[in-house]
C-alpha positions in Angstrom: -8.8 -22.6 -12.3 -10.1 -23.8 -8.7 -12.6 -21.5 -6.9 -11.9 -21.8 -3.4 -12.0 -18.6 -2.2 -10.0 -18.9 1.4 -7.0 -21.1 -0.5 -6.8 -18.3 -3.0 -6.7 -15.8 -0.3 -3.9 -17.4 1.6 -1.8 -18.9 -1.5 -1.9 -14.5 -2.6 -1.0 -14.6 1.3 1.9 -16.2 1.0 3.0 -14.8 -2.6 3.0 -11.3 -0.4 5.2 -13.2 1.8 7.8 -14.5 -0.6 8.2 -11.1 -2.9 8.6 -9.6 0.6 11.8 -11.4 1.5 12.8 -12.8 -1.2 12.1 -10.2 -4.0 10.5 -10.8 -7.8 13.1 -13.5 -8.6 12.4 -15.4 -6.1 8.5 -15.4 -6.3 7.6 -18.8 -8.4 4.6 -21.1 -7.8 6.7 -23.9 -6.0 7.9 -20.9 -3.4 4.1 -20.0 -2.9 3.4 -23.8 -2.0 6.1 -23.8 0.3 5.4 -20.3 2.1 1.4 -21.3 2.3 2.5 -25.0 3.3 0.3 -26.5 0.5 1.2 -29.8 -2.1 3.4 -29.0 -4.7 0.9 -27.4 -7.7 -1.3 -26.3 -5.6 -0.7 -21.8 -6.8 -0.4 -23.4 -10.7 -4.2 -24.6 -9.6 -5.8 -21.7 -9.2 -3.0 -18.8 -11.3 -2.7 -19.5 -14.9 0.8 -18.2 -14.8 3.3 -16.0 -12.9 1.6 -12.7 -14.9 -1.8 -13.5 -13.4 -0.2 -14.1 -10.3 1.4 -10.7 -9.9 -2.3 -9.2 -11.5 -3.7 -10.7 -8.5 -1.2 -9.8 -5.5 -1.7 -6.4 -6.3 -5.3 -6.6 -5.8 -5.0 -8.4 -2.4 -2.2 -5.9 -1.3 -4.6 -3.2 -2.2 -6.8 -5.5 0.0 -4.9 -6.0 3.1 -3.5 -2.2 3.0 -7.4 -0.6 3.1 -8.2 0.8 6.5 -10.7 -1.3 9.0 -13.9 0.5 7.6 -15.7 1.0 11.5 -12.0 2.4 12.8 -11.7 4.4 9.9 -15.5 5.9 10.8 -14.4 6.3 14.2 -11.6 8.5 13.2 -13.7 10.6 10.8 -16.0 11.1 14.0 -13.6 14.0 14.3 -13.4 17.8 12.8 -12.5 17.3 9.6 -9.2 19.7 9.6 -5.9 20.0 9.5 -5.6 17.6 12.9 -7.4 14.8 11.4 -5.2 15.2 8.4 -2.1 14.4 10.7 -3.8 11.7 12.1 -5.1 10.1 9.0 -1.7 9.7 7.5 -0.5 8.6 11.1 -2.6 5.9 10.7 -1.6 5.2 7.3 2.2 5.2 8.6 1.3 2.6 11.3 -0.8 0.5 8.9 2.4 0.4 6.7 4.4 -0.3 10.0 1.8 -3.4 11.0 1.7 -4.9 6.8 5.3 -4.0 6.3 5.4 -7.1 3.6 2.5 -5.7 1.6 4.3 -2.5 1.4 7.4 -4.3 0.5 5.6 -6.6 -2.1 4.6 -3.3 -4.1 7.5 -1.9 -3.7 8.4 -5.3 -5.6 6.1 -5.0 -8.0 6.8 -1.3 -9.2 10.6 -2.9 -10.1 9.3 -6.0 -11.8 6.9 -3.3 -13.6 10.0 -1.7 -14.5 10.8 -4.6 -16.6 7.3 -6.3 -17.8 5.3 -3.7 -19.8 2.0 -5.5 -19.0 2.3 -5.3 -15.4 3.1 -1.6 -15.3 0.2 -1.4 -17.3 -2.1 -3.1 -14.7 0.0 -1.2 -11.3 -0.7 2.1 -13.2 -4.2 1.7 -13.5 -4.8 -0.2 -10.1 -2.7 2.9 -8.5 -4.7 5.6 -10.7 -8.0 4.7 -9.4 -6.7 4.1 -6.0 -5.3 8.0 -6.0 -8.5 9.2 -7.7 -10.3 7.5 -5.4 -8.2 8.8 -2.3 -8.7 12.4 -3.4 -12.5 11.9 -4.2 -12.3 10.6 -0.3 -10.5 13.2 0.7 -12.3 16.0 -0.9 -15.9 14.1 0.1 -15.0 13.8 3.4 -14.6 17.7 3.5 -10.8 17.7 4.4 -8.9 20.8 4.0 -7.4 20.8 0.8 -7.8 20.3 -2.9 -6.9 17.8 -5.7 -3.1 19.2 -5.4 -3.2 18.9 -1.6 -4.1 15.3 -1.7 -1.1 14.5 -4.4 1.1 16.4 -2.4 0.5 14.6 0.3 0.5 11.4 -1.1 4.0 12.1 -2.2 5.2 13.2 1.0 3.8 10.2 2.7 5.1 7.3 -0.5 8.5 9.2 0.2 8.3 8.5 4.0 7.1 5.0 3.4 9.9 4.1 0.7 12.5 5.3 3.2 10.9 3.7 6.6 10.9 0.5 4.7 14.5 0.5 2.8 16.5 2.6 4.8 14.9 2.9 8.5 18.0 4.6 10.3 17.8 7.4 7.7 14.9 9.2 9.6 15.5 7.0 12.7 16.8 10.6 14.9 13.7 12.2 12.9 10.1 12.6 14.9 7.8 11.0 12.5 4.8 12.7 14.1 6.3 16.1 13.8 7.4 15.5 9.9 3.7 14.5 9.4 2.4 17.3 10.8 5.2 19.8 8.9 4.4 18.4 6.2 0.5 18.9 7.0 0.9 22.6 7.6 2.9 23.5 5.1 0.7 21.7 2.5 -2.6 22.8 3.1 -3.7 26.4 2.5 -3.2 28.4 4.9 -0.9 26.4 6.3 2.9 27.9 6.0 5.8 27.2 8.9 6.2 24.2 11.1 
């Protein structure tokens, strides 16, 4: 398998891309040449097959979706309370809003998991340790809250996501900064009413 770094990045680049749009059937090595504008062969160089390919988007979705480290410090500069909650998973929203094809290319890839055993296999444990690791965060960080909290709101938010990405005009009359910070209040102890 070739090495170079940057090609791998932007043939997994344009993989994203094509499951986006054109869904799991139409993710194949000849689509990801195409989509990254690269010789024919050039994604069967460097993935063994379509299973390590889908391995691999999930890592660089997990990648692309991570917040900018100094504007996430920036953020934190902030009391760490119910506010910053709301703004933390405001940010989330607009970071789904800004990658909308890596959120679509998961969305992808939990159907395909639906249907290859090994790949759920991998998406559970890749989104297990991305949940622990958000509620490790979370509680670190000395957000209001506990383990339950940070589920709960994870939920909340993957619904949100799921619908602003499939089905915009369902919540299109709905303000999105108001349902965050519903769901904020009413999730955190202490925190009943809207």
């Amino acid at each position: 398998m070739r090495q170079n770094p940057a090609r791998r990045t932007a043939l997994l680049d344009a993989a994203i891309e094509v499951l986006a749009r054109e869904g799991s059937r139409g993710l194949t090595l000849r689509a990801v040449d195409a989509e990254a504008g690269v010789p024919t062969g050039t994604a069967s160089n460097y993935f063994a097959n379509r299973a390590e390919l889908l391995r691999q988007i999930t890592d660089r979705t997990h990648e692309r979706l991570t917040p900018d480290p100094d504007a996430l410090a920036a953020t934190m500069r902030a009391p760490a309370g119910r506010e910053l909650v709301v703004t933390l998973l405001e940010q989330l929203l607009e970071r789904m809003r800004a990658d909308r094809s890596s959120h679509l290319a998961m969305l992808e890839l939990r159907l395909e998991a639906t249907r290859r055993p090994e790949l759920r296999t991998d998406l559970t444990r890749s989104f297990a340790t991305t949940l622990e690791n958000n509620i490790s965060w979370h509680l670190d960080s000395g957000l209001p809250g506990d383990r339950t909290t940070v589920l709960l709101l994870y939920l909340g938010m993957l619904g949100m996501i799921v619908d602003d990405l499939t089905v915009p005009d369902l919540l299109a009359t709905h303000d999105h900064h108001a349902l965050i910070e519903s769901l904020v209040a009413r999730t955190l102890p202490g925190g009943g009413g809207a």
